[in-house]
C-alpha positions as CSV (number, residue, x, y, z in Angstrom):
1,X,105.9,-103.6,-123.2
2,X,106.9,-100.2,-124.5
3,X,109.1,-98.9,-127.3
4,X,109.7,-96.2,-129.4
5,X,110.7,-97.1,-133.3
6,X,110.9,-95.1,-136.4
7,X,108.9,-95.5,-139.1
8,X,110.5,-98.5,-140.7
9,X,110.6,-100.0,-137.5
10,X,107.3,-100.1,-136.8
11,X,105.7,-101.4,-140.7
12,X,108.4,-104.2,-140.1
13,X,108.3,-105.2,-136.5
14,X,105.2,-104.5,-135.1
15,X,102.8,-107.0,-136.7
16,X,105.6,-109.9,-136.0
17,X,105.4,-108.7,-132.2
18,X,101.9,-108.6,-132.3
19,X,101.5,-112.5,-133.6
20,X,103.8,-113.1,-131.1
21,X,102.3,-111.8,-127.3
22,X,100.2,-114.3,-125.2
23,X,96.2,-113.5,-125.0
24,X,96.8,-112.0,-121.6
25,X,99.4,-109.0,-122.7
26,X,98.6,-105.6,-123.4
27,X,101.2,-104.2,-126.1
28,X,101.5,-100.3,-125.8
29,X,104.1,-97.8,-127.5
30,X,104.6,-94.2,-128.3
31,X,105.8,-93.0,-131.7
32,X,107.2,-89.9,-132.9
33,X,107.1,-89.9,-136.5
34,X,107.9,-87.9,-139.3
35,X,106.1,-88.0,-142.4
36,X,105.3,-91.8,-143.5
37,X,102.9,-93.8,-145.1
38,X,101.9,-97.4,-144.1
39,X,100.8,-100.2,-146.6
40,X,97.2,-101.7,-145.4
41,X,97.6,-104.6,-143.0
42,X,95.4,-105.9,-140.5
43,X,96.2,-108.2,-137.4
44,X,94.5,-110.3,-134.4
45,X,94.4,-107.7,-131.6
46,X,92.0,-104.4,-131.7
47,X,94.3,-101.2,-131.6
48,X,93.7,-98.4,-129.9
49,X,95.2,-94.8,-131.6
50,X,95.6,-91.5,-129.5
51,X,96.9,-88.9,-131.8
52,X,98.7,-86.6,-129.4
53,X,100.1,-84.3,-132.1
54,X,99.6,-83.8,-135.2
55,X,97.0,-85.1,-138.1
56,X,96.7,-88.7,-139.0
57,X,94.8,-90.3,-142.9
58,X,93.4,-93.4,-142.0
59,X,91.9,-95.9,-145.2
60,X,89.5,-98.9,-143.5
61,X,87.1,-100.5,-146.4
62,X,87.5,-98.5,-149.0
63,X,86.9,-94.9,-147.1
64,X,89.1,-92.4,-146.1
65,X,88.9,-90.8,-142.9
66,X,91.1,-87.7,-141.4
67,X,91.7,-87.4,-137.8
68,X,93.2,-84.7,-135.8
69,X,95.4,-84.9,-132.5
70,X,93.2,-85.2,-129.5
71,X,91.1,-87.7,-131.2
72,X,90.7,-91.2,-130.5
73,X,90.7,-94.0,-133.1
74,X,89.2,-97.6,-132.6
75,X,90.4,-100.1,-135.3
76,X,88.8,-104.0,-134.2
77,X,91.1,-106.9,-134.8
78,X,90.7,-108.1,-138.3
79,X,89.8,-104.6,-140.2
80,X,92.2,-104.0,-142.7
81,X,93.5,-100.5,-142.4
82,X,96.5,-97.6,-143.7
83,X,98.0,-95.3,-141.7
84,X,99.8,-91.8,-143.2
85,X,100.6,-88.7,-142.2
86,X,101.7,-85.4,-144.0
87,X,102.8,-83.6,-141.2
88,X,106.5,-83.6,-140.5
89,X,105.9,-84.8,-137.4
90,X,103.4,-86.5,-135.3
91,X,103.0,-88.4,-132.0
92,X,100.7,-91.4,-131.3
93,X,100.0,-93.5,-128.1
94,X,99.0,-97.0,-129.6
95,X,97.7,-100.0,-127.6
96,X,96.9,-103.2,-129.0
97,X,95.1,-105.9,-127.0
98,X,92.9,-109.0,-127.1
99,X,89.4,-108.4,-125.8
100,X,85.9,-110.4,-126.2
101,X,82.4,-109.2,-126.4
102,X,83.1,-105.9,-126.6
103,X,80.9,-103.3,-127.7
104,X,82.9,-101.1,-129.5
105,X,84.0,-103.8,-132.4
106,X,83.3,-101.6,-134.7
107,X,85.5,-98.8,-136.4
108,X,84.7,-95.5,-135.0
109,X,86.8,-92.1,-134.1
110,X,85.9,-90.4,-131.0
111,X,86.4,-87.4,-129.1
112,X,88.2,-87.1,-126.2
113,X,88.5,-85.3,-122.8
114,X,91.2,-84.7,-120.2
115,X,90.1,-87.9,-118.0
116,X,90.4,-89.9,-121.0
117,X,93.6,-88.8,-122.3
118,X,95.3,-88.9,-118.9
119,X,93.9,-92.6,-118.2
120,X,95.7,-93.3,-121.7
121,X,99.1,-91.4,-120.9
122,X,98.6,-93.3,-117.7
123,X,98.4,-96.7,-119.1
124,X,100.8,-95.9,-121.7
125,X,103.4,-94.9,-118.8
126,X,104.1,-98.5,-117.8
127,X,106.8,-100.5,-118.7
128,X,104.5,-103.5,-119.4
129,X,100.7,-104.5,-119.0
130,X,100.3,-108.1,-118.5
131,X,97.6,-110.2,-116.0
132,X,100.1,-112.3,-114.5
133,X,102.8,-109.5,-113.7
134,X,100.6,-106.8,-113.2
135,X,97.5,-108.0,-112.4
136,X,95.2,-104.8,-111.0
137,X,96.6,-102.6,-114.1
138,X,95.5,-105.3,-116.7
139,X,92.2,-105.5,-115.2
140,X,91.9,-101.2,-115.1
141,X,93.0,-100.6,-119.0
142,X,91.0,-104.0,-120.0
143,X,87.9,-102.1,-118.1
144,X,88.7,-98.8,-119.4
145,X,89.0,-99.9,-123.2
146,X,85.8,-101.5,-122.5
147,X,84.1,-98.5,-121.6
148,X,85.7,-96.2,-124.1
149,X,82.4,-96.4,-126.6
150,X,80.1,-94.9,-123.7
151,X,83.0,-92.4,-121.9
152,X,83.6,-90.6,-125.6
153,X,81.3,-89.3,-128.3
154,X,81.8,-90.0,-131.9
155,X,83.8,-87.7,-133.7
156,X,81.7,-86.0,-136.5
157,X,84.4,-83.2,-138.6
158,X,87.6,-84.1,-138.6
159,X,86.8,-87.7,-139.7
160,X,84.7,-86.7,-142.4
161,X,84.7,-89.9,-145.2
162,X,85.3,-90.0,-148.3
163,X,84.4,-93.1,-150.2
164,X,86.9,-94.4,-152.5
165,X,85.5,-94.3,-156.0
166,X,85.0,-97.4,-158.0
167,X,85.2,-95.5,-161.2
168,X,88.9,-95.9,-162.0
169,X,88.5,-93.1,-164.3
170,X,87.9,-90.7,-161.6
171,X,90.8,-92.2,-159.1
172,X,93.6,-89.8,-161.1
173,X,91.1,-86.7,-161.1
174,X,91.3,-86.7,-157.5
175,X,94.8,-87.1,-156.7
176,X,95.3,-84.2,-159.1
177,X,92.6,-82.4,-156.6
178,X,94.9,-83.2,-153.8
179,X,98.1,-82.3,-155.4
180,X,96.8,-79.4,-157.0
181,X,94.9,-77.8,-154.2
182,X,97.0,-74.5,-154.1
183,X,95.6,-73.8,-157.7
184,X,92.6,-71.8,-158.6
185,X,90.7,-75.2,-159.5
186,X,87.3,-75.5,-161.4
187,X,85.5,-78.5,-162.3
188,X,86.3,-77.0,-166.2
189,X,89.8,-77.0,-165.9
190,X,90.4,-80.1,-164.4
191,X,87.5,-82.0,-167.0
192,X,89.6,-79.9,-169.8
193,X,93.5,-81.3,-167.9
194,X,91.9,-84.9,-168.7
195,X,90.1,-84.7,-171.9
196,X,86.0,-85.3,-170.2
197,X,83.9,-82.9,-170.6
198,X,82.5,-81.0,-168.0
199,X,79.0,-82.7,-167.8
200,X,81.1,-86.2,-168.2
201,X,83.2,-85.5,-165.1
202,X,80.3,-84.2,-163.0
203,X,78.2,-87.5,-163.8
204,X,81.5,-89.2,-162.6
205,X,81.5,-86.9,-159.1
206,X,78.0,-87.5,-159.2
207,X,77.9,-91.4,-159.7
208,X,80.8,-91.7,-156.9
209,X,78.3,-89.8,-154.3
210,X,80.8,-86.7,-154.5
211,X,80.7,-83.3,-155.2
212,X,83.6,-81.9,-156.5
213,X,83.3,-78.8,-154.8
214,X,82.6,-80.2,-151.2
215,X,85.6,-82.3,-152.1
216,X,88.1,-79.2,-152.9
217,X,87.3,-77.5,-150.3
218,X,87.2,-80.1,-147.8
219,X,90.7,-81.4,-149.1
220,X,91.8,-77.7,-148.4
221,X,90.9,-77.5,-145.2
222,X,92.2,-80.9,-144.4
223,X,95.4,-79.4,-145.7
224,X,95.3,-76.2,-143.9
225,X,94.7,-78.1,-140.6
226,X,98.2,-79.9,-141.6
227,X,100.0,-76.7,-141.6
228,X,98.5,-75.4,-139.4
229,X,99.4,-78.2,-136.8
230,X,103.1,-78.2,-138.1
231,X,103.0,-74.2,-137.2
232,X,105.1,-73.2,-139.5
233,X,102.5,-70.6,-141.2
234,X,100.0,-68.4,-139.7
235,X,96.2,-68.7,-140.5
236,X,96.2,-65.7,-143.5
237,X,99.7,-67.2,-144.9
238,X,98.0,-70.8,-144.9
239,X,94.7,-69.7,-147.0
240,X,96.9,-68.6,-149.7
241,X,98.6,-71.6,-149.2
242,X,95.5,-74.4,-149.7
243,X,94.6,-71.7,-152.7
244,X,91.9,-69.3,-150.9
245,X,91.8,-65.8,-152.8
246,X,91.3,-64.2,-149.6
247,X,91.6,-65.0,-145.4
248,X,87.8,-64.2,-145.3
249,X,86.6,-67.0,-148.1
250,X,89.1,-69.2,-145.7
251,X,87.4,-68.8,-142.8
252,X,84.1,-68.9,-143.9
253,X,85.0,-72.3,-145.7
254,X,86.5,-73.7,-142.5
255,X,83.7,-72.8,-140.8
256,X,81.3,-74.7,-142.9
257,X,83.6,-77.8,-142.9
258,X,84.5,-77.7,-139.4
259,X,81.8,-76.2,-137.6
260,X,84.1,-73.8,-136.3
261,X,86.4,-70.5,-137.3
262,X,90.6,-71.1,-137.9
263,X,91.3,-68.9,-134.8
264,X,88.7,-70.8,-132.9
265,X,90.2,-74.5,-133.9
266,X,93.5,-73.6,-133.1
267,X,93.0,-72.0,-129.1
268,X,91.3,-75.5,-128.9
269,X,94.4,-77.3,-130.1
């Protein structure tokens, strides 16, 4: 079956409907969403994710991983996980289904192609996927979401993870990274906005297996790839934006996160 719900809609109704399918049916939808944010929940079917526009956070175990449209994200049945977005609007194909001894139960993000993404829009296109109704098209998306783990190749940057730090000293510290990132930051002023000093808070970064500078600029970019997708500001007006003292330090950061230039990510969006 296929529906399209708003963002209330879906946290409510979508693990009820889930519970609720036989084995045999093949539950697919397309959202449109603005900007929301969905408490971690986990439920009995793997779930497919096809960001078609727009950036999506996802939190599974404790790490944080950011994926772009384009990208395809594998969640297995059972794995706790929490969805958000920041960009004021994005667009996800989602399929959830019951499948044994498969090899992809694991969670992973991959890359996609055209064949891949039309063989989703394809699937996604009908009205309702079930073996005893529709008996060949069950049998081609069952096959296809089987061989989804050899057809695409893990995503490397955009997913990159962050682990969530056990330190619940350092939790705070990095949500005032992330809501601060439009500041000229340094590992001084934020130790000297929370009373540590600055060898204190760099043992804490360090402990947590994070750097604070790979994780301000990383955050940046992550940000700038949200603008970026909502289109509302050009490449130099978004490097101010993320706090860059210059287009050229932008790129050059990009670049190193990304493995490729602003101009160059976005003719490939």
């Amino acid at each position: 079956m296929q529906f399209t719900p708003t963002p209330s809609e879906v946290e409510r109704s979508v693990p009820r409907i889930i519970e609720q399918l036989p084995p045999d049916e093949i539950l697919v939808r397309i959202t449109g969403l603005e900007e929301f944010n969905f408490r971690s929940h986990a439920h009995s079917r793997h779930q497919l994710v096809y960001i078609l526009s727009g950036t999506l956070h996802i939190e599974v175990e404790g790490i944080s991983h950011f994926v772009t449209d384009r990208h395809l994200v594998w969640i297995p049945r059972g794995v706790a996980h929490r969805l958000s977005s920041n960009n004021r609007r994005i667009s996800l194909l989602t399929s959830y289904f019951c499948m044994d001894g498969i090899e992809g139960d694991a969670f992973a993000v991959y890359r996609t192609d055209e064949l891949v993404a039309g063989n989703l829009r394809y699937i996604s296109s009908c009205s309702a996927i079930s073996r005893g109704r529709n008996p060949e098209l069950h049998a081609f998306a069952v096959s296809f979401f089987r061989l989804l783990p050899q057809l695409c190749p893990k995503a490397s940057f955009p997913t990159q993870p962050f682990i969530v730090p056990r330190d619940s000293r350092l939790r705070p510290v990095l949500e005032y990274v992330r809501a601060n990132l439009g500041r000229d930051l340094s590992i001084g002023q934020v130790a000297a906005h929370f009373g540590f000093s600055v060898r204190n808070l760099t043992r804490m970064f360090t402990d947590s297996g994070i750097r604070f500078v790979h994780y301000l600029n990383y955050h940046r970019v992550v940000r700038a790839i949200e603008l970026l997708a909502d289109g509302a500001m050009n490449i130099e007006q978004t490097a101010y934006e993320v706090g860059f003292n210059s287009p050229g330090s932008f790129s050059r950061v990009f670049k190193q996160v990304t493995g490729e230039s602003p101009s160059a990510y976005l003719r490939h969006g």
